[in-house]
Backbone as CSV, one residue per row, in Angstrom:
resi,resn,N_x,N_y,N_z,CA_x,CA_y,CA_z,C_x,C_y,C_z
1,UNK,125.871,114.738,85.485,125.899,113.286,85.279,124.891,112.635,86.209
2,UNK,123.605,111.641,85.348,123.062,111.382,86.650,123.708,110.521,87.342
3,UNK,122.634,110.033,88.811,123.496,109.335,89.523,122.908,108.375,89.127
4,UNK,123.782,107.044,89.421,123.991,105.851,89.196,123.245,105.015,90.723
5,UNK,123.519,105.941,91.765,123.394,104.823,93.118,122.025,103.903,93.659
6,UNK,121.770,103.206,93.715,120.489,102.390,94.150,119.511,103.908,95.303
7,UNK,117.926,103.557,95.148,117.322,104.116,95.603,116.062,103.249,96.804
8,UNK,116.391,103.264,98.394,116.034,102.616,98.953,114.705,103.685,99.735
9,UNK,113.488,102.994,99.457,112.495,103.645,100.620,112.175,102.948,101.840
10,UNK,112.575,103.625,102.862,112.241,102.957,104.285,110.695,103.427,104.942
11,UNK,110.077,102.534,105.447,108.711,103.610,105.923,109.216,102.745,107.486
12,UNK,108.893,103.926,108.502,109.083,103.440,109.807,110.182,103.792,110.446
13,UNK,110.925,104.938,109.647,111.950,105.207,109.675,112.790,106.097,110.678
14,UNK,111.939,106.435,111.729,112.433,107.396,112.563,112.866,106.723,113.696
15,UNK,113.225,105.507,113.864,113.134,105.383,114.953,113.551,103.697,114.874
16,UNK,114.464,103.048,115.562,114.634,101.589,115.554,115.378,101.011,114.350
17,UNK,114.657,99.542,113.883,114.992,99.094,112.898,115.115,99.939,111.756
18,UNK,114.348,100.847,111.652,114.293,101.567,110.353,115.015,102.639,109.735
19,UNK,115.486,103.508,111.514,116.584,104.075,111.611,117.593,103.315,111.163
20,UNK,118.150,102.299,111.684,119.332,101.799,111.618,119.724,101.341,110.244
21,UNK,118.939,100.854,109.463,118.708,100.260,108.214,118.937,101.408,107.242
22,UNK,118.299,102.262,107.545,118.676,103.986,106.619,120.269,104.309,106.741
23,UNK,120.654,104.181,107.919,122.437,104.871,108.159,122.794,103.969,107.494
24,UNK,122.753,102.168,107.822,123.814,101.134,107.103,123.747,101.519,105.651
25,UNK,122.159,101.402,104.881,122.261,101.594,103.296,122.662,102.521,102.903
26,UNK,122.465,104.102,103.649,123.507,105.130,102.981,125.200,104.895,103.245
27,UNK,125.800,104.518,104.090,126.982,104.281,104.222,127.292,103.576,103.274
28,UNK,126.199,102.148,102.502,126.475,101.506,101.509,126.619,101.108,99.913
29,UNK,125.877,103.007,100.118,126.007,103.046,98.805,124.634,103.697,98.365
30,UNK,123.534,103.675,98.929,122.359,103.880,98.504,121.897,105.340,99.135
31,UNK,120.911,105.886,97.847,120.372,106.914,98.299,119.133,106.443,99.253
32,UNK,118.782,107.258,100.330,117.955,106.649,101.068,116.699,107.856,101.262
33,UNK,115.266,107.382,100.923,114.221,107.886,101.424,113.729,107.311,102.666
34,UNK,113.285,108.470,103.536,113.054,107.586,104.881,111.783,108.294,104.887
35,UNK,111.070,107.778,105.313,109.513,108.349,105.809,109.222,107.458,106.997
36,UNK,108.172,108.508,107.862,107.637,108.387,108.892,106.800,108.882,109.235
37,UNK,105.611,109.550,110.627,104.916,109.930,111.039,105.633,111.618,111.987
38,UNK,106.852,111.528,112.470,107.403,112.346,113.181,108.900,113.178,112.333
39,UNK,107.850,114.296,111.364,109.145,114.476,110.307,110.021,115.138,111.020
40,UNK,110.055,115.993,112.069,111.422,116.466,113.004,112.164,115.206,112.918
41,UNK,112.299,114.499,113.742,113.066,113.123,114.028,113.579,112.747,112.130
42,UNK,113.002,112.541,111.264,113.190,112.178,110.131,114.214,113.429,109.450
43,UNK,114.063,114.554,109.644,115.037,115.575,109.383,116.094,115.662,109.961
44,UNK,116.251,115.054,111.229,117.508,114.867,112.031,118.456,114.068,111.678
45,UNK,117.770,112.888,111.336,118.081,111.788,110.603,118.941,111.857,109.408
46,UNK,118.426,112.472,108.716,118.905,112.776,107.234,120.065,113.545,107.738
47,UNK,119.467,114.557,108.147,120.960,115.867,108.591,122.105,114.924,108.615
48,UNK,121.684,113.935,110.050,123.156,113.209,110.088,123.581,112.398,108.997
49,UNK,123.131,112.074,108.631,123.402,111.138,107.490,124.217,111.423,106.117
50,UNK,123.490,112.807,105.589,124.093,113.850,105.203,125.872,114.294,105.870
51,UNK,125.663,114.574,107.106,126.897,114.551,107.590,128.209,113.424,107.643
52,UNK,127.995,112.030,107.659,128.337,111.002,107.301,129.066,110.638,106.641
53,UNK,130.466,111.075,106.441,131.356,110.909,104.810,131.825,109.489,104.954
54,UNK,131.586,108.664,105.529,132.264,106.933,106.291,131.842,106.640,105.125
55,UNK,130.526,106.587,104.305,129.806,106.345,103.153,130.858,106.032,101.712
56,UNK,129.867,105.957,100.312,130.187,105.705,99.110,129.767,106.734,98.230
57,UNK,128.537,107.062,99.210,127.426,107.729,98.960,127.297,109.391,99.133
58,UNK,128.467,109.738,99.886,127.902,110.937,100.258,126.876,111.335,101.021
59,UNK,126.682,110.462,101.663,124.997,110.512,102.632,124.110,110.810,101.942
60,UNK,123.248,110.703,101.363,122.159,111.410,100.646,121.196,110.139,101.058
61,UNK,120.233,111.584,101.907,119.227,110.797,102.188,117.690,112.106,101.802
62,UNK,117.118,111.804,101.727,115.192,112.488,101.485,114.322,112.181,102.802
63,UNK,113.762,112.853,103.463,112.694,112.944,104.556,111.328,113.150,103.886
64,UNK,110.708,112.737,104.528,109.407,112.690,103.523,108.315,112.537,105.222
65,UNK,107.735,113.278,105.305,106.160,112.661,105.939,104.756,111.907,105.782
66,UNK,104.683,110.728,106.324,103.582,110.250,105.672,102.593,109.000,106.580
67,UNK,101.788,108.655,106.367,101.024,107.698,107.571,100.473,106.541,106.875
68,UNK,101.489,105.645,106.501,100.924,104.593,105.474,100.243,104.001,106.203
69,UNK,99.024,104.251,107.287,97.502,103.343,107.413,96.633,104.761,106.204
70,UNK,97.090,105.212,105.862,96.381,106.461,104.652,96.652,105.928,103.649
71,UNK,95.659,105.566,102.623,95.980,105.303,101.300,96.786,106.496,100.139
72,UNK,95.905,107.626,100.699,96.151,108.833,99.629,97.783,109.408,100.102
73,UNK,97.601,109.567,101.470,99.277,109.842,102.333,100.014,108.838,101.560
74,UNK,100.092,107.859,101.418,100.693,106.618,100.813,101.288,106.999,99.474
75,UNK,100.277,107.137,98.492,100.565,107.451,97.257,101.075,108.877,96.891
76,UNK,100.879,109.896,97.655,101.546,111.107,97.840,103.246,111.024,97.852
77,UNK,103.293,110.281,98.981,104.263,109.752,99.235,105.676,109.277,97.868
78,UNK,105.041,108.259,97.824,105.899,107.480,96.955,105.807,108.195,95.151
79,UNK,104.982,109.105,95.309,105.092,110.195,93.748,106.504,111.183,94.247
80,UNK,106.105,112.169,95.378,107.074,112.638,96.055,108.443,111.552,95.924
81,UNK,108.895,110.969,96.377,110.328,110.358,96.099,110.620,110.094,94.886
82,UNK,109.901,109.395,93.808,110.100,109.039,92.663,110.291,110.419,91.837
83,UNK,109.548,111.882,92.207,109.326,112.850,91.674,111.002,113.659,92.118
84,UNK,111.477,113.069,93.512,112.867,113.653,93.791,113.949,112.795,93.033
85,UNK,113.993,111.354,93.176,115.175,110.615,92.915,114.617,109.749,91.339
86,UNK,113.589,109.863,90.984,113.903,109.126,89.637,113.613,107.962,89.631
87,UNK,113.677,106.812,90.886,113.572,105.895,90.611,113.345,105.160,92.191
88,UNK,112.770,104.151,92.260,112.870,103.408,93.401,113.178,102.028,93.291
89,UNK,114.492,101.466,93.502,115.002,99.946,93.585,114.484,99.150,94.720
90,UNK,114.357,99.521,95.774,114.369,98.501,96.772,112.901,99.516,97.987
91,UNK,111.917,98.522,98.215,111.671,99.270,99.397,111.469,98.329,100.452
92,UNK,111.780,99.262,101.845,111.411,98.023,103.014,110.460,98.240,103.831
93,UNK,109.320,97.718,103.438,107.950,98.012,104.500,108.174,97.250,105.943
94,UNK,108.784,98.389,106.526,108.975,98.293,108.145,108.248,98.786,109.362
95,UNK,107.348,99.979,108.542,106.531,100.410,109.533,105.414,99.343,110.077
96,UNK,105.804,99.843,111.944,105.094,98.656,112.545,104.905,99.324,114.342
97,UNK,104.285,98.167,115.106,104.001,98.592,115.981,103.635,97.293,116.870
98,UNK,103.306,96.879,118.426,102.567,96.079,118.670,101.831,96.317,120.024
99,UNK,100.893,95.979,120.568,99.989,96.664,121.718,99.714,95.131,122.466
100,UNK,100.435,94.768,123.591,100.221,93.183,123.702,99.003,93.412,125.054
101,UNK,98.395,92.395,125.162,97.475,91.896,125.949,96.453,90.866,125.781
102,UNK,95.794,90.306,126.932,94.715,89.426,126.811,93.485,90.022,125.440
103,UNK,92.865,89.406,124.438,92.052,89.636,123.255,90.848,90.744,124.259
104,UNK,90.832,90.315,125.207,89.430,91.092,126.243,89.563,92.519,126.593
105,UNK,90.929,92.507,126.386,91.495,93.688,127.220,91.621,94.774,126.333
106,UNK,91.598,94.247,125.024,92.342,95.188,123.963,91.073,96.658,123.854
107,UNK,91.575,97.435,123.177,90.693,98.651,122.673,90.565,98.260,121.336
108,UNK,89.241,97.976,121.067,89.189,97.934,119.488,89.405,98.537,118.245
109,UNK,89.612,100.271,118.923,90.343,101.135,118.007,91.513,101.334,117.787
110,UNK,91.907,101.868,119.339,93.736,102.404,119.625,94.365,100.786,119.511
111,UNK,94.106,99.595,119.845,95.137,98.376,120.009,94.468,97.368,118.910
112,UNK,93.474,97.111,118.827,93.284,95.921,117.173,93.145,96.937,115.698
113,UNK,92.352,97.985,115.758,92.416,98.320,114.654,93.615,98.905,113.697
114,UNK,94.119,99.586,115.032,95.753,100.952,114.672,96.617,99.806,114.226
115,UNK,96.949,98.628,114.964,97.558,97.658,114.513,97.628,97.133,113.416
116,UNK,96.867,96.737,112.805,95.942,96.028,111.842,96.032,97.084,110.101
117,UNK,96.036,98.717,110.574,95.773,99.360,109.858,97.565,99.618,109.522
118,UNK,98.240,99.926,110.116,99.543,100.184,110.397,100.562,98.899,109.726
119,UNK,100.547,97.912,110.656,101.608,95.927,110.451,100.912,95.534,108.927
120,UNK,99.755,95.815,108.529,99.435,95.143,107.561,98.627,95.799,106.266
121,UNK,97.560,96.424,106.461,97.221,97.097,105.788,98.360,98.380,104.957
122,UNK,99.031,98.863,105.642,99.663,99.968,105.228,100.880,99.223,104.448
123,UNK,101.410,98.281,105.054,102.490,97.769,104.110,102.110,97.321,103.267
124,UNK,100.765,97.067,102.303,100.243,96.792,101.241,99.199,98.111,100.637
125,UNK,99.393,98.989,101.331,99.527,100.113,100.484,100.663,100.376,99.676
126,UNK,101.794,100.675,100.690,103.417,101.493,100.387,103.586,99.727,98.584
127,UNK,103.415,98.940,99.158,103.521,97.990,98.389,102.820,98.127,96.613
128,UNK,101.172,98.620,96.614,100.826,98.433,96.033,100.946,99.490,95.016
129,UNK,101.707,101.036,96.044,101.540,102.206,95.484,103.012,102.078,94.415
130,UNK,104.410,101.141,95.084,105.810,101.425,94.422,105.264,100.107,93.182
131,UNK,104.288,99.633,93.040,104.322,98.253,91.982,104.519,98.489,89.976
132,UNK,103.526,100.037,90.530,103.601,100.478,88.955,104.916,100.317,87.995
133,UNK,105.464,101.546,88.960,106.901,101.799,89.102,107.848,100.259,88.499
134,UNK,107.651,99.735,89.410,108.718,98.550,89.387,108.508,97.727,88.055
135,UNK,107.453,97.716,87.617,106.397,96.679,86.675,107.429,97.415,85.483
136,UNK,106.607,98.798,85.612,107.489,99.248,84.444,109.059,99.456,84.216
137,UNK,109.577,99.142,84.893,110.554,99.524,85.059,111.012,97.058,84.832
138,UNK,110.657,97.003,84.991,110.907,95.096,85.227,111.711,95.249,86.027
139,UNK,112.316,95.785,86.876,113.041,95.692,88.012,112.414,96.117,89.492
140,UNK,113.176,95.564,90.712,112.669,96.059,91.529,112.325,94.775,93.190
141,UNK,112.669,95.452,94.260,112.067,94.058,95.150,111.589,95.160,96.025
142,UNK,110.778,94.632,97.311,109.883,94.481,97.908,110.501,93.772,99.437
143,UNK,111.021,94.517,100.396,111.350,93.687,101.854,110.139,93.942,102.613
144,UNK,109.340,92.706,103.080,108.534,92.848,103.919,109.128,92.651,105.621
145,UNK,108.692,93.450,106.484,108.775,93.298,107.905,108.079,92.360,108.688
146,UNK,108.000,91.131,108.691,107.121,90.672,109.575,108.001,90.071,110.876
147,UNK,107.651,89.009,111.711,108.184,88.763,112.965,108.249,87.277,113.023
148,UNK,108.517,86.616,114.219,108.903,85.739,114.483,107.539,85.267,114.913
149,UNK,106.647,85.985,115.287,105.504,86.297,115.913,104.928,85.918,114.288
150,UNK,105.015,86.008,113.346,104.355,86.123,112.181,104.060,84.107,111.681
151,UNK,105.017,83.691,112.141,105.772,82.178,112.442,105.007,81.799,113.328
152,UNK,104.864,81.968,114.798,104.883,80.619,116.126,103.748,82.149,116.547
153,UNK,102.351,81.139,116.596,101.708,82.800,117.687,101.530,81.942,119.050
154,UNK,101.316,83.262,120.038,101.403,83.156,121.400,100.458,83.918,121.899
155,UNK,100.462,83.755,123.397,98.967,84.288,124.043,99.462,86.216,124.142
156,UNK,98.579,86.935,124.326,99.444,88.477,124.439,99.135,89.111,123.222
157,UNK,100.059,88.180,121.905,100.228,88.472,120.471,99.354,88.427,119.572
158,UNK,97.841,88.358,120.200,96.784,87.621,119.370,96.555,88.924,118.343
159,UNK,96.414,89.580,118.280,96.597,90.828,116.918,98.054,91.194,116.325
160,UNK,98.490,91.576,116.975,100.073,91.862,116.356,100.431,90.557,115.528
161,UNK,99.916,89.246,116.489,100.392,87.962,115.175,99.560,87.681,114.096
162,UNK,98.340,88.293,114.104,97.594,88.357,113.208,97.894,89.079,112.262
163,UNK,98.496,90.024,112.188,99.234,91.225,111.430,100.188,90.572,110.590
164,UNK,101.061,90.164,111.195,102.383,89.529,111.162,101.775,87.997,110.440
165,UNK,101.234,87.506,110.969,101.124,86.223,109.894,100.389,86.983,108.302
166,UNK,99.377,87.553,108.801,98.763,88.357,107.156,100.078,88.814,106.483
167,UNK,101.122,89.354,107.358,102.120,90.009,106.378,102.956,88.664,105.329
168,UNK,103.152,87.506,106.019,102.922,86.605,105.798,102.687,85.696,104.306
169,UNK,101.738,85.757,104.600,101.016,85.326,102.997,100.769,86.343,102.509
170,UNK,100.388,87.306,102.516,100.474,88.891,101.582,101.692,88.407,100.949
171,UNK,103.042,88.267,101.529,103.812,88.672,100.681,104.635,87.307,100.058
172,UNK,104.043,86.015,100.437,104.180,85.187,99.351,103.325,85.072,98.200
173,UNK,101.920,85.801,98.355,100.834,85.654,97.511,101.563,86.539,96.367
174,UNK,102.140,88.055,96.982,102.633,88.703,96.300,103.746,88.644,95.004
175,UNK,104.453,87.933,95.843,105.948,87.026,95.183,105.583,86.434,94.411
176,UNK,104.325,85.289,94.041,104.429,84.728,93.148,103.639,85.558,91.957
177,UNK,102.755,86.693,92.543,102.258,87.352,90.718,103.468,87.962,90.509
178,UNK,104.213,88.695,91.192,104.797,90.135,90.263,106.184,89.339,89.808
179,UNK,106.763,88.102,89.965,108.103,87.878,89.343,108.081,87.649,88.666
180,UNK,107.105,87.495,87.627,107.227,87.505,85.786,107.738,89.041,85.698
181,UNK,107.261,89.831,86.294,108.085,91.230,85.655,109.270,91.487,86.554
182,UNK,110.075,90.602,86.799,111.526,90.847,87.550,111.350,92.008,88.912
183,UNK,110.012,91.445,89.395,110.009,92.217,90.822,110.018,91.381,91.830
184,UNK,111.407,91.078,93.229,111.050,90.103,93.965,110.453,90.823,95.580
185,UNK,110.115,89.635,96.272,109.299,90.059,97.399,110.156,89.103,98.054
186,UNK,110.639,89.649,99.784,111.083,89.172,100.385,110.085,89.638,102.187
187,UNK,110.473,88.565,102.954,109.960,88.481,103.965,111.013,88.349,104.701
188,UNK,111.452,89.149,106.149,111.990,88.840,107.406,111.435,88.612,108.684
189,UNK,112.009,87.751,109.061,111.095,87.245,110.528,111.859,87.302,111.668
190,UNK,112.020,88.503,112.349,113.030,88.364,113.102,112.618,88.056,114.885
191,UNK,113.755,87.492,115.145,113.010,86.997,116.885,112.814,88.598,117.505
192,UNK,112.832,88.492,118.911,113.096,89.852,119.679,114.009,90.583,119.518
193,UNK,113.681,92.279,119.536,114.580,93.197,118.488,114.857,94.227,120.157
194,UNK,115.861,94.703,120.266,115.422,95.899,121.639,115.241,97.092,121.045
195,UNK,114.108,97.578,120.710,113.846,98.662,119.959,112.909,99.390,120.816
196,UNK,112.441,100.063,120.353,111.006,101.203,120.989,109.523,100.334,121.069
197,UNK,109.568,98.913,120.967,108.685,98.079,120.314,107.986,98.171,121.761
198,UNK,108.720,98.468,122.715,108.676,97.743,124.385,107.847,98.952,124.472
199,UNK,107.994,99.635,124.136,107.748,101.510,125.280,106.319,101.588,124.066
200,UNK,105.876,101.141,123.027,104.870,101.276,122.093,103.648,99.836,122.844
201,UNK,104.307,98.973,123.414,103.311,97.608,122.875,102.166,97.728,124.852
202,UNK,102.394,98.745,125.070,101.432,98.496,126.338,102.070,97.946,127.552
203,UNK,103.257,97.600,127.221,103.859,96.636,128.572,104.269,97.426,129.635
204,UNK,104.683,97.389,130.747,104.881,97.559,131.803,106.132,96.600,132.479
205,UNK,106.507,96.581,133.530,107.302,96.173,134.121,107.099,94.959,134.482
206,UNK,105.799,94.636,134.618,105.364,93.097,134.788,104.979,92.625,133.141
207,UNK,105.626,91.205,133.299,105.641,91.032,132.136,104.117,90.709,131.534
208,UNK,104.225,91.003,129.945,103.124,90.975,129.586,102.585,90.127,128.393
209,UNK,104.033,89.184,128.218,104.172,88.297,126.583,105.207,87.803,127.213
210,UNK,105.077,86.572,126.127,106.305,85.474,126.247,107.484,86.305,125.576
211,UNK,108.454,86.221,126.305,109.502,86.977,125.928,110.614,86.317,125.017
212,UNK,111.886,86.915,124.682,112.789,85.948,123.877,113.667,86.182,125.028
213,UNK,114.533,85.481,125.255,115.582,85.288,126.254,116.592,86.307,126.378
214,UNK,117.481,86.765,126.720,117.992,88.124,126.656,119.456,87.615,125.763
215,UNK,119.591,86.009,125.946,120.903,86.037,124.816,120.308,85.785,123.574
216,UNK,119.284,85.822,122.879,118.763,85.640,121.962,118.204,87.113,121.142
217,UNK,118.235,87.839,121.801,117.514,89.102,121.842,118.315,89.777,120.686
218,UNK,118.190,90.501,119.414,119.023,91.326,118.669,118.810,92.909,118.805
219,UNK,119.697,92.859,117.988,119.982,94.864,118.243,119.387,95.190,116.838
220,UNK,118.986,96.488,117.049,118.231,96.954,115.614,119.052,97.226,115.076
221,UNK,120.410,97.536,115.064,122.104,97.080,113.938,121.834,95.923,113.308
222,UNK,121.634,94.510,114.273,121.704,93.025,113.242,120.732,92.770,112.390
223,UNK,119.398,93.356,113.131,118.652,93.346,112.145,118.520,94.413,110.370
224,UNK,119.425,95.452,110.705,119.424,96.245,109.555,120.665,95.250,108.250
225,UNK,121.459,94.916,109.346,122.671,93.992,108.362,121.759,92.943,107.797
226,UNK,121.162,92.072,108.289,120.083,91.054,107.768,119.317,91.563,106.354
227,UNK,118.919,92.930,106.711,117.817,93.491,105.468,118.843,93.738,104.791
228,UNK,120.057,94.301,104.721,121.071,94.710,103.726,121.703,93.661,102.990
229,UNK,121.890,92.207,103.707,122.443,91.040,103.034,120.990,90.689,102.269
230,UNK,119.605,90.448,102.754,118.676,90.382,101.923,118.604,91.016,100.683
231,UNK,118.573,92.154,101.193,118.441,93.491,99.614,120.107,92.262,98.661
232,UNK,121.297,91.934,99.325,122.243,91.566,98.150,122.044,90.234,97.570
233,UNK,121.106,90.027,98.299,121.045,88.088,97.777,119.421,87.891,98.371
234,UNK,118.778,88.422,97.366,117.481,88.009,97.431,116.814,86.558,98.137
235,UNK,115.927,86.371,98.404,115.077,85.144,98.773,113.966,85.357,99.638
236,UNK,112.903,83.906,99.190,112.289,84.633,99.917,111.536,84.795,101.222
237,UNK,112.456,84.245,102.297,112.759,84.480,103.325,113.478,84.194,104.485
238,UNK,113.623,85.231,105.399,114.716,84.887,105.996,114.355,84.999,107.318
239,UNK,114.875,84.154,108.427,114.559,84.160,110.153,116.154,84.368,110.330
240,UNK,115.993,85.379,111.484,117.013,85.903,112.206,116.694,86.059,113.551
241,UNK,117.345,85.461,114.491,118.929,85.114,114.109,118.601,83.413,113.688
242,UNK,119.567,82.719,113.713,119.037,81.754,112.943,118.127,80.203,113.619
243,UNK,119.099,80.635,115.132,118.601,79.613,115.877,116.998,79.933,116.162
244,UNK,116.258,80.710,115.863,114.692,81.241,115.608,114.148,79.719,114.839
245,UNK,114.615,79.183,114.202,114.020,78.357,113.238,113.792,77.326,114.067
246,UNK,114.445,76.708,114.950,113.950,75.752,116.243,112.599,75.815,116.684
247,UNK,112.054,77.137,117.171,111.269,77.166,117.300,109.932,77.037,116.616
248,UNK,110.178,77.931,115.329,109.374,77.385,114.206,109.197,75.737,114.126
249,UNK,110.318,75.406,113.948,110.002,73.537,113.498,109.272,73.542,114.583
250,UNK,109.497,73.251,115.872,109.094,72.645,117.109,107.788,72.744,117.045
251,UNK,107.276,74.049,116.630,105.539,74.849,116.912,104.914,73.964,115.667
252,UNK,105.825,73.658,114.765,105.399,73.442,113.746,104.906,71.962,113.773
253,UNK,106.108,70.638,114.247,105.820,69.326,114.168,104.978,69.203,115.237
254,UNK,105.152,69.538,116.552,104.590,69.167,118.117,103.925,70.311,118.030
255,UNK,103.123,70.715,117.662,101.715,71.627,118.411,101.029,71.526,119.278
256,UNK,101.078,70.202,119.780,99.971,70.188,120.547,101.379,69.865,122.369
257,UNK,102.386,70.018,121.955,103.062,70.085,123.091,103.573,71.791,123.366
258,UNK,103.918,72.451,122.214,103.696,73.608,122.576,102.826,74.546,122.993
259,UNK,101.537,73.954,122.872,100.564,74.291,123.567,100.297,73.749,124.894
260,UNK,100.518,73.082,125.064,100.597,72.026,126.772,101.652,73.158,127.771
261,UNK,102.828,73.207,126.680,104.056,74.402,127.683,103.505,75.727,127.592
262,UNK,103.140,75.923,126.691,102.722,77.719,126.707,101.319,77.378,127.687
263,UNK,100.499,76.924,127.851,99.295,77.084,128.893,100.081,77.157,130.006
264,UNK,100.578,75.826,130.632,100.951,75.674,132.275,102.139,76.777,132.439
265,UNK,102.918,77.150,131.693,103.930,77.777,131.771,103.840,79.427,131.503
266,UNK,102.942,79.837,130.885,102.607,81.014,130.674,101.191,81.431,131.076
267,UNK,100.023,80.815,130.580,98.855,81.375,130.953,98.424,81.145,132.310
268,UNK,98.708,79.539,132.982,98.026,79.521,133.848,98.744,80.499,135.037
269,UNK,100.127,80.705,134.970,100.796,81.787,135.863,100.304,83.516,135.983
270,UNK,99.813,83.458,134.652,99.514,85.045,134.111,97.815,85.232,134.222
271,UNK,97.524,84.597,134.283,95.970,84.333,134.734,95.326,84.173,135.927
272,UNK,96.867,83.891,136.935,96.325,83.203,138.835,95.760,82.125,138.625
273,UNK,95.900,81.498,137.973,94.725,80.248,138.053,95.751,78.668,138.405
């Protein structure tokens, strides 16, 4: 008998948000493909998951290896899952990364380009490669990963928000061609996550970006519940947690006072000047 259960692809999956988002949707019912760069970690993953009877699902999850800044890795990819499970309902382009510092400081390969190729480019690969699929199929959505950072940019963030805002309009530009064929596109913007984001983005112990406050701060759990209420009630988009949206308005009406506080308050301290 085939199966009936929804088919979710995670890219970014070994680790953080993407982890967490894989255990909640198999517990919820969904078969889950996870891909990543580190398929040990991604086989572990599954194992447990597999192990997991809390589920609806039976754990069933697929490991897959792949490096969506690769176009061809990309499309390999997403033949491979469709070629295992039949079908793909939902995917969440999560793979991401961020490398913070002054624009001067950066490496133009390892910190603007990897970025760039990885936050944005690659999630419009994984995007462009599941579209066939979905088209034909008239079903189908699309969770994009972007940030809060994607919303309000800051000094530090000048590539990563560049990423993050492209993800941005990519995926409203997106939203509005493909929903004549019943495919939707969603965007999340979430504030500060405590993930591996810290031990990836260059920082150190002295701070190196405007930070989010530590009661504001989410766990890569709230953020996976967020993508899971998304995946049940589409739209197209969502800021988490919610009090995030303050800030948006604020950056948004007064610009030129959030820029007055972010200089004296952040740069001129972080600069000696």
């Amino acid at each position: 008998m085939p199966n009936s259960s929804p088919v979710i692809l995670i890219t970014g999956a070994s680790s953080g948000i993407g982890e967490m988002t894989a255990r909640l949707f198999a517990r919820r019912g969904y078969r889950v493909a996870i891909t990543a760069r580190r398929l040990e970690r991604l086989e572990q993953i599954a194992s447990e998951i597999r192990a997991d009877k809390t589920g609806t699902a039976g754990g069933d999850a697929f490991p897959i290896q792949s490096d969506v800044s690769d176009p061809a890795s990309v499309e390999t990819m997403v033949k491979t899952v469709l070629d295992h499970y039949g079908q793909i309902d939902l995917l969440f382009n999560n793979a991401g990364f961020g490398r913070l510092g002054w624009l001067e400081s950066l490496d133009p390969a390892r910190d603007i380009q990897a970025q760039l190729n990885t936050n944005l480019l690659g999630l419009i690969y994984c995007s462009r490669a599941v579209l066939p699929h979905m088209i034909h199929r008239r079903q189908g959505h699309i969770i994009n990963m972007s940030s809060i950072a994607g919303l309000v940019g800051t000094p530090t963030y000048t590539i990563y928000a560049a990423s993050k805002f492209g993800v941005r309009g990519f995926s409203q530009a997106l939203r509005r061609e493909v929903s004549i064929w019943g495919v939707q596109v969603s965007t999340i913007f979430p504030g500060g996550v405590e993930t591996e984001f810290a031990e990836k983005s260059g920082s150190t112990k002295r701070k190196t970006g405007i930070s989010t406050p530590r009661w504001l701060r989410l766990t890569a759990e709230q953020v996976a519940e967020a993508v899971y209420r998304l995946a049940r009630r589409p739209r197209a988009i969502a800021v988490v947690p919610w009090m995030m949206r303050y800030s948006v308005w604020l950056n948004n009406m007064v610009p030129g006072l959030v820029d007055k506080i972010i200089e004296r308050r952040f740069v001129k301290r972080e600069r000696g000047l």
